[in-house]
C-alpha atoms as an extended CHARMM CRD file, in Angstrom:
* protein
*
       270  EXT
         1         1  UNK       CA            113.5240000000       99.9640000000       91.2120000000  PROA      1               0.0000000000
         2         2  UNK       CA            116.0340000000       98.3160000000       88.9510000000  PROA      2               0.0000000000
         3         3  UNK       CA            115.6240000000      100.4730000000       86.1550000000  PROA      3               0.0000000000
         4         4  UNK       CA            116.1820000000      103.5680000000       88.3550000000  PROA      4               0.0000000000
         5         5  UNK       CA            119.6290000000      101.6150000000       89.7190000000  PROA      5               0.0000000000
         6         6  UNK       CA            120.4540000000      101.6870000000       86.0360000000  PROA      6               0.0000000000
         7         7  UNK       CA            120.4280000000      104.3650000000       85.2180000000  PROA      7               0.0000000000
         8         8  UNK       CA            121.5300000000      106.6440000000       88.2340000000  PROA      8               0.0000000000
         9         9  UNK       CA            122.0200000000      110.9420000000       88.2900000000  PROA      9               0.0000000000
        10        10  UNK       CA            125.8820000000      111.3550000000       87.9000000000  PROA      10              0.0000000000
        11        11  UNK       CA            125.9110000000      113.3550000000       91.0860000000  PROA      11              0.0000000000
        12        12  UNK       CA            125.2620000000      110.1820000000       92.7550000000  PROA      12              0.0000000000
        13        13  UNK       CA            126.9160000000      107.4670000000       90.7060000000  PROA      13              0.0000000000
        14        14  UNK       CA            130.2940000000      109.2210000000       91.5530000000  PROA      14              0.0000000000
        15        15  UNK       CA            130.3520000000      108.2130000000       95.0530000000  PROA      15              0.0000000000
        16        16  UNK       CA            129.5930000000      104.5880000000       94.0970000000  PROA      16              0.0000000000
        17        17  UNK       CA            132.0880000000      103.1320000000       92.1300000000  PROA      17              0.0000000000
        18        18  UNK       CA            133.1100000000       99.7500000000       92.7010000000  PROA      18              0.0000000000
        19        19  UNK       CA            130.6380000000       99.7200000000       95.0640000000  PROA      19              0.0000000000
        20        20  UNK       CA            128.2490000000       96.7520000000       94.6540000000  PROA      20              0.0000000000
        21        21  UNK       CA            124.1980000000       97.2850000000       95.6980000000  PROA      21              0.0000000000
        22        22  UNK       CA            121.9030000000       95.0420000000       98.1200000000  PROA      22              0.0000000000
        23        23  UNK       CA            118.1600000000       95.7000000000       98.4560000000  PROA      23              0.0000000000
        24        24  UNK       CA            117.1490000000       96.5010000000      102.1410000000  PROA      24              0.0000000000
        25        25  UNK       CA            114.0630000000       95.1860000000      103.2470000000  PROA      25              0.0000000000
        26        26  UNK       CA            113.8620000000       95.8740000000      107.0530000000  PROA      26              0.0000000000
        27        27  UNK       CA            111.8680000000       98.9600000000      107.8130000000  PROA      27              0.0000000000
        28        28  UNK       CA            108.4490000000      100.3180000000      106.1700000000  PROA      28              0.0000000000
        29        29  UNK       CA            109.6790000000      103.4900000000      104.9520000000  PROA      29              0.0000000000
        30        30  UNK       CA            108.2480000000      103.3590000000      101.1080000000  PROA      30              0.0000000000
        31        31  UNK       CA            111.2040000000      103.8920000000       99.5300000000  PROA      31              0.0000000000
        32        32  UNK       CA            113.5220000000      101.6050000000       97.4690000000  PROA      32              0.0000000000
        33        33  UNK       CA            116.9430000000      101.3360000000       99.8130000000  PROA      33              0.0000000000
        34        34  UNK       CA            119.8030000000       99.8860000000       99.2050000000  PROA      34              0.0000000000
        35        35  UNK       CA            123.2050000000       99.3950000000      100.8870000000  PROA      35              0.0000000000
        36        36  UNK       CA            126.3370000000      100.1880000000       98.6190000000  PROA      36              0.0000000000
        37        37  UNK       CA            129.6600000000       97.7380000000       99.7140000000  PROA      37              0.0000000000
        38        38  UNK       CA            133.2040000000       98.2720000000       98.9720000000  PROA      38              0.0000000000
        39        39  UNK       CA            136.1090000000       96.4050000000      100.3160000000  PROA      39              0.0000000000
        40        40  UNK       CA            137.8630000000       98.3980000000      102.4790000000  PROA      40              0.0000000000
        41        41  UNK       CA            135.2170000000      101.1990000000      102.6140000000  PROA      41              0.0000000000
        42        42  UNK       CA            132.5840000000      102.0010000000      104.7120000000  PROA      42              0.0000000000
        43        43  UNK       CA            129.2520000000      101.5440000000      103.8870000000  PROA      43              0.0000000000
        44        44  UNK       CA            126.7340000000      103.8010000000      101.8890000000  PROA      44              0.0000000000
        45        45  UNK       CA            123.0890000000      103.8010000000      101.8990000000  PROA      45              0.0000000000
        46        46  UNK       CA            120.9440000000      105.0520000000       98.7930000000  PROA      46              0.0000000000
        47        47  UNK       CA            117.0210000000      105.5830000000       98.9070000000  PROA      47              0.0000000000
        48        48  UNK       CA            115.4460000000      106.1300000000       95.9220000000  PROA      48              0.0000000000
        49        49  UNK       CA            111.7030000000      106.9980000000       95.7800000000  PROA      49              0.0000000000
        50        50  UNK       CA            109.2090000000      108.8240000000       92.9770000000  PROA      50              0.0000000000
        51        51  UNK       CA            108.6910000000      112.2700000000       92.6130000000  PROA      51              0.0000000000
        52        52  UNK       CA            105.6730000000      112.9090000000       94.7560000000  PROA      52              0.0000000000
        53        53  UNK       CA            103.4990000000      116.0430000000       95.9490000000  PROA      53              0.0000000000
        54        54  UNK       CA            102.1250000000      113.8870000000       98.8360000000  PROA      54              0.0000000000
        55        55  UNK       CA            101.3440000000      116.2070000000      101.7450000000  PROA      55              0.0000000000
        56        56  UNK       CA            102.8590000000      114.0420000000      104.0040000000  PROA      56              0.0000000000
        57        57  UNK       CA            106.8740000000      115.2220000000      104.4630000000  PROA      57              0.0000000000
        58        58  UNK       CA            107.4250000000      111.2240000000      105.1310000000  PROA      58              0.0000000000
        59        59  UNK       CA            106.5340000000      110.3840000000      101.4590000000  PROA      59              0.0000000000
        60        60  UNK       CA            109.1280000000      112.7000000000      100.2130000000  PROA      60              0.0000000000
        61        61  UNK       CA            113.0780000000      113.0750000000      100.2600000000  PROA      61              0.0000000000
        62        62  UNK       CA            113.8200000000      116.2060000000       99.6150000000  PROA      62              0.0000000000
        63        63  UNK       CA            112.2830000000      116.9590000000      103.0550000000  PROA      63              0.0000000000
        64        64  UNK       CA            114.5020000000      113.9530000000      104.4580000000  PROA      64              0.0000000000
        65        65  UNK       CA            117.5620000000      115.4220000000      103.4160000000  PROA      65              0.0000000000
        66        66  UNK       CA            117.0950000000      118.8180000000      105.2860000000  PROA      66              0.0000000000
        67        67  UNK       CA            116.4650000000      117.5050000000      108.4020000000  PROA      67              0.0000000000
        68        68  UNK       CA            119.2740000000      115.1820000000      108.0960000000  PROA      68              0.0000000000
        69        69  UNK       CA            121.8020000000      117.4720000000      107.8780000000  PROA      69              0.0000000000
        70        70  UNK       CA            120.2620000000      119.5970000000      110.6510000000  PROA      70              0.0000000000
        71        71  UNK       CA            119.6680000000      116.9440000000      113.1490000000  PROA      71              0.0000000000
        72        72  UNK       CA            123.6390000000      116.1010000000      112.4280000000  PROA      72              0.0000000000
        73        73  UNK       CA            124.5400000000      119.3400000000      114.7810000000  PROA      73              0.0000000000
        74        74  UNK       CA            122.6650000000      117.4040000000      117.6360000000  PROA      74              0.0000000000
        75        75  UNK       CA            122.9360000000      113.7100000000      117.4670000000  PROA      75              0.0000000000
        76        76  UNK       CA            124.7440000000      110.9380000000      115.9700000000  PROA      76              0.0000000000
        77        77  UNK       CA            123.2540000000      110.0710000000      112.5910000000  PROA      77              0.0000000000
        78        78  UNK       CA            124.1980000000      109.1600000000      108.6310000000  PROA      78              0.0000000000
        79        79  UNK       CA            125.8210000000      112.2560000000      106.6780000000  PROA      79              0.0000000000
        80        80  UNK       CA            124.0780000000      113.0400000000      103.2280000000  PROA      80              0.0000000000
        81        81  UNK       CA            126.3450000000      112.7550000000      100.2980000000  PROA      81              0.0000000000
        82        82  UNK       CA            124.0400000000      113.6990000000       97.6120000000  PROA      82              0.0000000000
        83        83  UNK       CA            120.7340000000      114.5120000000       97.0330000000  PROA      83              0.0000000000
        84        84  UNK       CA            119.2170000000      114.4650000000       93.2490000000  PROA      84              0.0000000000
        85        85  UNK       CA            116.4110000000      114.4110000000       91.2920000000  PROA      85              0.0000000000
        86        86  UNK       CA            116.1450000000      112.8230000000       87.2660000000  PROA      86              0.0000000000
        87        87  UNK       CA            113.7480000000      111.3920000000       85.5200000000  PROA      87              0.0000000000
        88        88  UNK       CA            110.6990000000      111.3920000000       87.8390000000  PROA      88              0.0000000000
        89        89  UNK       CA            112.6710000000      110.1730000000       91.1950000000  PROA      89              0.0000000000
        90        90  UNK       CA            113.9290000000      111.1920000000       94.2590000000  PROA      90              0.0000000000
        91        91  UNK       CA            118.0420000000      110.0750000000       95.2810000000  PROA      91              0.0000000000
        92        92  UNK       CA            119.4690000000      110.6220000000       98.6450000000  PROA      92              0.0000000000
        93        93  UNK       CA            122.7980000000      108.9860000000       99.3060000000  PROA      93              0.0000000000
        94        94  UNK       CA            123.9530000000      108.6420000000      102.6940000000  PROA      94              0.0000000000
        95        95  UNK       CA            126.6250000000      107.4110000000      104.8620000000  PROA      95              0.0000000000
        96        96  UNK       CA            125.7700000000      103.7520000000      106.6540000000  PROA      96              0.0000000000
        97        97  UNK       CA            125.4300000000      104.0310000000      110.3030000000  PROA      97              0.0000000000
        98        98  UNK       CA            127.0630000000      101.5240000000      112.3160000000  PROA      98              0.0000000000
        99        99  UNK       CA            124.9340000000       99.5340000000      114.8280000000  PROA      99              0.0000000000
       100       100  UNK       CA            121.8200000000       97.3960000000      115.1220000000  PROA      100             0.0000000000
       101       101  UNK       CA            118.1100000000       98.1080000000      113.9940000000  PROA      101             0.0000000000
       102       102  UNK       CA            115.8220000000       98.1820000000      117.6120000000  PROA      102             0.0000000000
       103       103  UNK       CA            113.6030000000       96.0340000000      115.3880000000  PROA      103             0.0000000000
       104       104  UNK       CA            116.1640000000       93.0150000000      115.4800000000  PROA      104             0.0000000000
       105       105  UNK       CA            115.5010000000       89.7750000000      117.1750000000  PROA      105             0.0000000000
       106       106  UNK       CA            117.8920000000       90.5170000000      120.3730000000  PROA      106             0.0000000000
       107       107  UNK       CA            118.5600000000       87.9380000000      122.9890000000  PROA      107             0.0000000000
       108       108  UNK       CA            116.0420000000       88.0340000000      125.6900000000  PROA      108             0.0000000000
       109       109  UNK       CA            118.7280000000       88.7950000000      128.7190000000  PROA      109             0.0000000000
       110       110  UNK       CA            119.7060000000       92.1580000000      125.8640000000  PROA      110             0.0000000000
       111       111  UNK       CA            116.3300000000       93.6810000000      125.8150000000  PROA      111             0.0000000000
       112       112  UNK       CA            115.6760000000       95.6450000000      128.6320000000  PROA      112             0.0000000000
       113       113  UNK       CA            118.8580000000       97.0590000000      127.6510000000  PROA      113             0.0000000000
       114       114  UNK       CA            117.9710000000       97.5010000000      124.2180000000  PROA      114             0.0000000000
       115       115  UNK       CA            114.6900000000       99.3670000000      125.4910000000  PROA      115             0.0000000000
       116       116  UNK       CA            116.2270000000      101.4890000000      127.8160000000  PROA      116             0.0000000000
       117       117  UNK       CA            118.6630000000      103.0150000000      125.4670000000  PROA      117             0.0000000000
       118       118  UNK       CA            116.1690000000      103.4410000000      123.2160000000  PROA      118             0.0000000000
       119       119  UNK       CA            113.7780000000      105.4930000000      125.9940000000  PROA      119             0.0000000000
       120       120  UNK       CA            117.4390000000      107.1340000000      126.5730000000  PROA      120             0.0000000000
       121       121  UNK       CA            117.7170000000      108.1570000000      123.0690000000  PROA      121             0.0000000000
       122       122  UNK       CA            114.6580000000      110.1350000000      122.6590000000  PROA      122             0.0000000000
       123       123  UNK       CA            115.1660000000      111.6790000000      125.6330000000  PROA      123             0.0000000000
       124       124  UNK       CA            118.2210000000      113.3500000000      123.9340000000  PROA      124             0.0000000000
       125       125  UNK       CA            116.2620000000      114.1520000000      120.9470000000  PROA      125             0.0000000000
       126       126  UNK       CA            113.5400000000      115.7640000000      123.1100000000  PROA      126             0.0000000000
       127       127  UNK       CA            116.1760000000      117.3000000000      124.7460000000  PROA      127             0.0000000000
       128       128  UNK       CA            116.6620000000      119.8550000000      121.7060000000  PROA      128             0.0000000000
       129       129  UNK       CA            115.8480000000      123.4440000000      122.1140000000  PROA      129             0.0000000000
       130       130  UNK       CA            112.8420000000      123.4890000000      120.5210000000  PROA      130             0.0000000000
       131       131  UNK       CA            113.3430000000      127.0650000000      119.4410000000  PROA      131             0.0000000000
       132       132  UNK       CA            115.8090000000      125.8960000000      117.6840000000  PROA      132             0.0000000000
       133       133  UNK       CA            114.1670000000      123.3420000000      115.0010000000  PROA      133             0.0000000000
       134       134  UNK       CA            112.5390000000      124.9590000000      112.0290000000  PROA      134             0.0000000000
       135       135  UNK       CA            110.5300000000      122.3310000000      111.0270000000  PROA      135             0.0000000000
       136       136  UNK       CA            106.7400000000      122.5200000000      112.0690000000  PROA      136             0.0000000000
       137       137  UNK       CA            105.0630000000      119.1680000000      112.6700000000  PROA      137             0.0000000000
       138       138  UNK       CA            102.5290000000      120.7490000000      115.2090000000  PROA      138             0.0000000000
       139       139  UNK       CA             99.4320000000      119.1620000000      115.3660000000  PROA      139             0.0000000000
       140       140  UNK       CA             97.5770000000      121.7410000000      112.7400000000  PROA      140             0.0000000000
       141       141  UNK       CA            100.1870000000      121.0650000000      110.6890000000  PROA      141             0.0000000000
       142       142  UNK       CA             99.5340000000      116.8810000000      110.9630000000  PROA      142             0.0000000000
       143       143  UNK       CA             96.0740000000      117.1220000000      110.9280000000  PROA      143             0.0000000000
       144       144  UNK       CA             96.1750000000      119.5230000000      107.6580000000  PROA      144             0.0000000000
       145       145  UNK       CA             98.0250000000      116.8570000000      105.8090000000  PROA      145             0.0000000000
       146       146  UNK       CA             95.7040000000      113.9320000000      107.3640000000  PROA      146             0.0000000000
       147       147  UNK       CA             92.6280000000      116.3240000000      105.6880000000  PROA      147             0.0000000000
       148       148  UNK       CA             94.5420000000      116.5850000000      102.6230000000  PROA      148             0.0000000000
       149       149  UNK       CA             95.5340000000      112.9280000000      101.9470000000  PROA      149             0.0000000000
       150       150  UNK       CA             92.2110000000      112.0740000000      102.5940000000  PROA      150             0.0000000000
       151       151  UNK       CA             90.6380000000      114.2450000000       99.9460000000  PROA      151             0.0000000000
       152       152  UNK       CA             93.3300000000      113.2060000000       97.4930000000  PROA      152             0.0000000000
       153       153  UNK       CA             92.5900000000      109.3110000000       98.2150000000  PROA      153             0.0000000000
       154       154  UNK       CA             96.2990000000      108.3730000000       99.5120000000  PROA      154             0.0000000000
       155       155  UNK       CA             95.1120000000      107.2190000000      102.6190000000  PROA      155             0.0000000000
       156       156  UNK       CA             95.6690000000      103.0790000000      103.2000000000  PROA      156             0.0000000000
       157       157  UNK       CA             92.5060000000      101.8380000000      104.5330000000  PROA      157             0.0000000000
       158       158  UNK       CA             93.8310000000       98.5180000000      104.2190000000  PROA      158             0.0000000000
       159       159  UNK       CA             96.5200000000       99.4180000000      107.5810000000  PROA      159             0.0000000000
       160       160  UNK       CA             93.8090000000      100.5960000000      109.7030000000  PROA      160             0.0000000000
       161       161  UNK       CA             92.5490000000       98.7470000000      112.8740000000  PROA      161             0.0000000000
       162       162  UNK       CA             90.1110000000       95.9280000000      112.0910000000  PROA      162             0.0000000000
       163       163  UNK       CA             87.1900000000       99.0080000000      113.6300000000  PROA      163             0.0000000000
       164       164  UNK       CA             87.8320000000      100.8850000000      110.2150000000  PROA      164             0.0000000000
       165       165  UNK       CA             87.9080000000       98.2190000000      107.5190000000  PROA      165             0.0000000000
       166       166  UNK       CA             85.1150000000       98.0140000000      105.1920000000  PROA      166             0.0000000000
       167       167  UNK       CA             84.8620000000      102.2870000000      105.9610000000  PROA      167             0.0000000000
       168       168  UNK       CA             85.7900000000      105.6630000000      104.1620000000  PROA      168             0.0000000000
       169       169  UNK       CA             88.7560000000      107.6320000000      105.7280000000  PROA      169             0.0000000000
       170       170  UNK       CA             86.4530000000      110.2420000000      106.2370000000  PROA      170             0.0000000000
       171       171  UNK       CA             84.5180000000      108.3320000000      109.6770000000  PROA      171             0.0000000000
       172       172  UNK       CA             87.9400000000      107.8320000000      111.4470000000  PROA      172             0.0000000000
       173       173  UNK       CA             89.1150000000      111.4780000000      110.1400000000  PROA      173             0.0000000000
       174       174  UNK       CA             85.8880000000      112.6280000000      111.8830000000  PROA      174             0.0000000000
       175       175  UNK       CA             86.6430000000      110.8090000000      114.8990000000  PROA      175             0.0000000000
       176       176  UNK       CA             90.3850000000      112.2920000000      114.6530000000  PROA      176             0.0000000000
       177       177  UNK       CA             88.8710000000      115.6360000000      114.6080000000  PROA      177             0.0000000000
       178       178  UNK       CA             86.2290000000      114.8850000000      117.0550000000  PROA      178             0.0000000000
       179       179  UNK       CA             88.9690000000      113.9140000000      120.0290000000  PROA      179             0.0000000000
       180       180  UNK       CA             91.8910000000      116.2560000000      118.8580000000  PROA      180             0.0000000000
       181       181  UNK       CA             93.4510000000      117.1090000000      122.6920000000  PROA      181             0.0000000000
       182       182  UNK       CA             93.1350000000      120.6740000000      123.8880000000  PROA      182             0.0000000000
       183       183  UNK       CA             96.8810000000      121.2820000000      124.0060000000  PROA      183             0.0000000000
       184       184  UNK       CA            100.5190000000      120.0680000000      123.3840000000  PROA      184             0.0000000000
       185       185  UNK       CA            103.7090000000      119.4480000000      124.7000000000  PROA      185             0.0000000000
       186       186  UNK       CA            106.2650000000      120.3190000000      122.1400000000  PROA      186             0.0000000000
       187       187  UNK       CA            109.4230000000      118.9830000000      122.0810000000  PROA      187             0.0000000000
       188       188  UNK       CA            111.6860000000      118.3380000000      118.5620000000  PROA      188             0.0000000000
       189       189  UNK       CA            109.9520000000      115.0780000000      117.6760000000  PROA      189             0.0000000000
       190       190  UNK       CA            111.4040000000      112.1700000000      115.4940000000  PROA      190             0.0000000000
       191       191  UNK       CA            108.0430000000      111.7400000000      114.0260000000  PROA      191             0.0000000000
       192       192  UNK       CA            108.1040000000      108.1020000000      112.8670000000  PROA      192             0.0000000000
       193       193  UNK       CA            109.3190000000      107.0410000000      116.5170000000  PROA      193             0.0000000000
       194       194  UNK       CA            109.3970000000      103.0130000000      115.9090000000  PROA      194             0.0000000000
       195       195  UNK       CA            111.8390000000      100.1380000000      116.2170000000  PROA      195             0.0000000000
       196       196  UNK       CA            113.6170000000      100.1680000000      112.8830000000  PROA      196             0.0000000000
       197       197  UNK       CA            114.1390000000      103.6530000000      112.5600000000  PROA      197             0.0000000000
       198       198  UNK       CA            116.3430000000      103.7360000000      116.1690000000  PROA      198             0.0000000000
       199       199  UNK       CA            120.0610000000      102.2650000000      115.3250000000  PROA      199             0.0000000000
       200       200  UNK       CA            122.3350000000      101.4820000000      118.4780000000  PROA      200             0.0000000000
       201       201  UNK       CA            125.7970000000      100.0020000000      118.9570000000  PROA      201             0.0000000000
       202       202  UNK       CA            127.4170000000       99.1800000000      122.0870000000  PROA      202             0.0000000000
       203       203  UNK       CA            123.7560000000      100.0610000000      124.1610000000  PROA      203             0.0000000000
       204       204  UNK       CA            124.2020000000      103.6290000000      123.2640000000  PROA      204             0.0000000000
       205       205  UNK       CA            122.6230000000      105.5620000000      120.2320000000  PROA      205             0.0000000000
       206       206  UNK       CA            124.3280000000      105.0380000000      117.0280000000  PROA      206             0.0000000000
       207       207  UNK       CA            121.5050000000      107.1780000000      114.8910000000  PROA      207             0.0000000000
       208       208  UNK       CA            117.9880000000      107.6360000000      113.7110000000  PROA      208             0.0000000000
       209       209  UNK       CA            116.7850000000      107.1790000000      110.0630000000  PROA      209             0.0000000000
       210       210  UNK       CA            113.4990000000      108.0300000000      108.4860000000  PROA      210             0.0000000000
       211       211  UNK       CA            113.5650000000      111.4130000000      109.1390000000  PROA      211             0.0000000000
       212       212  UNK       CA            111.0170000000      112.8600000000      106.8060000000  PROA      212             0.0000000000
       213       213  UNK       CA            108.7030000000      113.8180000000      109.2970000000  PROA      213             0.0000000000
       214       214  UNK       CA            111.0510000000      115.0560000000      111.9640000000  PROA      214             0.0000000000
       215       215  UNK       CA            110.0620000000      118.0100000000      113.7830000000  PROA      215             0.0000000000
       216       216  UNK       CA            108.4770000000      120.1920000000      116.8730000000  PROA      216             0.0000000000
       217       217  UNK       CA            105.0430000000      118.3270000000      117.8660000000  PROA      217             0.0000000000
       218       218  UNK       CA            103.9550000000      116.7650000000      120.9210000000  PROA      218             0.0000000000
       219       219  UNK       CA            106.0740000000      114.1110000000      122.5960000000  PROA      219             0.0000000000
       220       220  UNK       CA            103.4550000000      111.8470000000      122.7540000000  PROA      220             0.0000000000
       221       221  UNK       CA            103.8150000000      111.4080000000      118.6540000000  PROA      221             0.0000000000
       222       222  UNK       CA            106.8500000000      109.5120000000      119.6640000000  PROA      222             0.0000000000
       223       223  UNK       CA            105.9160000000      108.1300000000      122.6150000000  PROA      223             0.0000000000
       224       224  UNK       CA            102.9360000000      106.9430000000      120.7050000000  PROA      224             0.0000000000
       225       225  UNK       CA            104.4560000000      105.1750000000      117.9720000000  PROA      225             0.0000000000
       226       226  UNK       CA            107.2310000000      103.5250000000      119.5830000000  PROA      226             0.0000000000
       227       227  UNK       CA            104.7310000000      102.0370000000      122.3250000000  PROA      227             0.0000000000
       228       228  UNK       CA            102.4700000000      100.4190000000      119.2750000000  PROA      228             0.0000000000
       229       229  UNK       CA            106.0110000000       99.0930000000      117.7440000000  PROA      229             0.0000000000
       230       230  UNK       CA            107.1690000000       96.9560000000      121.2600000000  PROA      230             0.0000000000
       231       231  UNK       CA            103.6650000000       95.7710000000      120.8920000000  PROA      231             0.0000000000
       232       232  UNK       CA            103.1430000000       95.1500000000      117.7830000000  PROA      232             0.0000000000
       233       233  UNK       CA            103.2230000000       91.7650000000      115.9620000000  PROA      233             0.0000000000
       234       234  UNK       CA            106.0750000000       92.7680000000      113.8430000000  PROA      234             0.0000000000
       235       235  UNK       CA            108.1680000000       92.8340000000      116.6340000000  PROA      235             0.0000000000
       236       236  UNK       CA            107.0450000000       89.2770000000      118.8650000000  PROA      236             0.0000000000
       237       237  UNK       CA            110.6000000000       89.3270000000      120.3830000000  PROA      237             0.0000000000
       238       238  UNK       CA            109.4770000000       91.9640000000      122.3100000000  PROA      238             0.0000000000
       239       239  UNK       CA            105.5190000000       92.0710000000      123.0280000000  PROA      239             0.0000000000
       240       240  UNK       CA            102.8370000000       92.9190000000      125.9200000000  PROA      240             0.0000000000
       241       241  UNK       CA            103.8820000000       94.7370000000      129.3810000000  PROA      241             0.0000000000
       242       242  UNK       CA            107.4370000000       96.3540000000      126.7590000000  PROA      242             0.0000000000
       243       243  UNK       CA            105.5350000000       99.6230000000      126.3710000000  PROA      243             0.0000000000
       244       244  UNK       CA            105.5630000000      100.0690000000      130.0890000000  PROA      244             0.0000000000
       245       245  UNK       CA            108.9420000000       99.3930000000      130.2370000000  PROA      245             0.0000000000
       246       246  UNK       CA            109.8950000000      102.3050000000      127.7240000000  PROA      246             0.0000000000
       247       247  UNK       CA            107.9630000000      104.5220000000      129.3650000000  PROA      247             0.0000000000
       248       248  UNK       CA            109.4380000000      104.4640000000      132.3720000000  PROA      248             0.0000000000
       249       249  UNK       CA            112.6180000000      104.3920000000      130.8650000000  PROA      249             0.0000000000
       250       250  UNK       CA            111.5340000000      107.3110000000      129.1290000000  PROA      250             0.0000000000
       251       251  UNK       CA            110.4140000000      108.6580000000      132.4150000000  PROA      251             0.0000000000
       252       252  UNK       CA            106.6950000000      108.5780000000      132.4260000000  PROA      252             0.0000000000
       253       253  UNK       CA            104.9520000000      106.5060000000      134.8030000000  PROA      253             0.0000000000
       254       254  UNK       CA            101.5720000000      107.6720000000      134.6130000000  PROA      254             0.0000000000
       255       255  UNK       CA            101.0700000000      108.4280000000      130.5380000000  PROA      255             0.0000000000
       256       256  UNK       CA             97.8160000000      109.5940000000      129.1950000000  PROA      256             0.0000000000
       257       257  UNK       CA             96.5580000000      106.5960000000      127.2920000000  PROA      257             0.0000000000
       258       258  UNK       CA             93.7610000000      108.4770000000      125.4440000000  PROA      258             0.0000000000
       259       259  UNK       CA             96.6130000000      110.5440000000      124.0160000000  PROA      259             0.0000000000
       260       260  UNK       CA             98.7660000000      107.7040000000      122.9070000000  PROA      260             0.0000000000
       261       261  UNK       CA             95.4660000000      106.2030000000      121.0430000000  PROA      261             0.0000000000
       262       262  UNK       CA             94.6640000000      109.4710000000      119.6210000000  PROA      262             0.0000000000
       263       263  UNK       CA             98.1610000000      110.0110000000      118.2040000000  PROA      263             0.0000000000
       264       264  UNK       CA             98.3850000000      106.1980000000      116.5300000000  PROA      264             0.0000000000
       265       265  UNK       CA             94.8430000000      107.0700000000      115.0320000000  PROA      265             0.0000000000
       266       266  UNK       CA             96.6280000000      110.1600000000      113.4910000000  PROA      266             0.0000000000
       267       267  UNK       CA             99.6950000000      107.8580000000      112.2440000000  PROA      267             0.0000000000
       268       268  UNK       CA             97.1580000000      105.6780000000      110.1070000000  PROA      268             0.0000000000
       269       269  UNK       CA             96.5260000000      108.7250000000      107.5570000000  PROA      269             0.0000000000
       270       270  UNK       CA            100.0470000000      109.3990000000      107.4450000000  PROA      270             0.0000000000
């Protein structure tokens, strides 16, 4: 990404002078990020990706960018500056949200905390007339995109569950298809629901970030997600018995666990 820091659209190298860059590596989001500091300024944030016609609104920031600004009438979150495009790339500057990433190592006597304002935040964003959001992430919609980047070879085989390696995307896309549930309960859905992309400060909501794939689908996308994340072995501060805990936070004590394990199959061919 140097190059592209080189040689930057004007639109966006206005905001940044006398700024100096620092890569940001926390987060799986596929783009190149970087935080902009200036002495006596708040911080900016700058993602820079390729030009891409994935089908996948996550591999794209024009997409982003949208649903930024319209999530910013409805919860705390970073304000886009700019948005540009130039020589084969993607540039959305943004404003740097104040707080700390779920996915940080937090002290053991801060986590339930941290997991309860987490449950507590996307309660508020499920809390959003769905009427209201114009961005379809419905399950035709998702499982369109999973046909589609299957056919076109973008899917990483390498990510899947040890049951898939050494197969084409096409068995678990059968499988996918094979156990797609009957019906949905929409809500306005973050759509990449996991510990990075949840900022807080003060054990309150600060913002969300990776918003490319943000909008109405079944809760259980979300719930889905952010249940594999507290268990996953990216996070080990957190670990086994945490998804239970965000649940319940969240306000489910019962959840349907085939519907969780259908909707983390769906995340692997997105």
């Amino acid at each position: 990404m140097g190059l592209m820091l080189e040689a930057l659209p004007q639109a966006v190298s206005r905001w940044l002078q006398g700024y100096e860059a620092e890569p940001v590596t926390v987060g799986m989001s596929g783009a190149g990020v970087y935080r902009w500091r200036k002495a006596g300024k708040p911080g900016l944030i700058l993602k820079i990706r390729p030009d891409s016609h994935d089908p996948d609104p996550g591999f794209r920031l024009a997409p982003e960018a949208e649903k930024m600004r319209w999530l910013s009438a409805w919860v705390p979150g970073p304000e886009v500056l700019e948005y540009s495009q130039q020589d084969g790339c993607e540039y959305l500057l943004m404003t740097e949200i104040v707080g700390r990433s779920g996915a940080e190592n937090w002290p053991p006597e801060e986590r339930p905390r941290v997991v309860v304002a987490i449950a507590e935040a996307l309660r508020k964003l499920h809390s959003i007339p769905l009427e209201r959001c114009p961005f379809d992430q419905r399950l035709e919609a998702k499982l369109a995109q999973a046909r589609q980047r299957t056919e076109l070879g973008l899917v990483d085989l390498a990510d899947f569950d040890e049951r898939w390696q050494g197969k084409s995307a096409e068995e678990p896309l059968e499988v996918l298809l094979q156990t797609r549930p009957t019906d949905e309960d929409l809500v306005v859905c973050h759509g990449d629901y996991c510990l990075p992309n949840v900022l807080l400060q003060e054990g309150k909501l600060s913002g969300f970030v990776d918003l490319g794939r943000l909008g109405v689908a079944d809760r259980y996308q979300d719930l889905a997600l952010m249940t594999r994340s507290l268990t996953s072995d990216l996070n080990p501060q957190f670990g086994e018995g945490w998804d239970r805990v965000f649940l319940e936070a969240y306000g489910i004590r019962e959840p349907d666990w085939t519907r969780l394990e259908f909707y983390r199959l769906l995340d692997e061919f997105l």
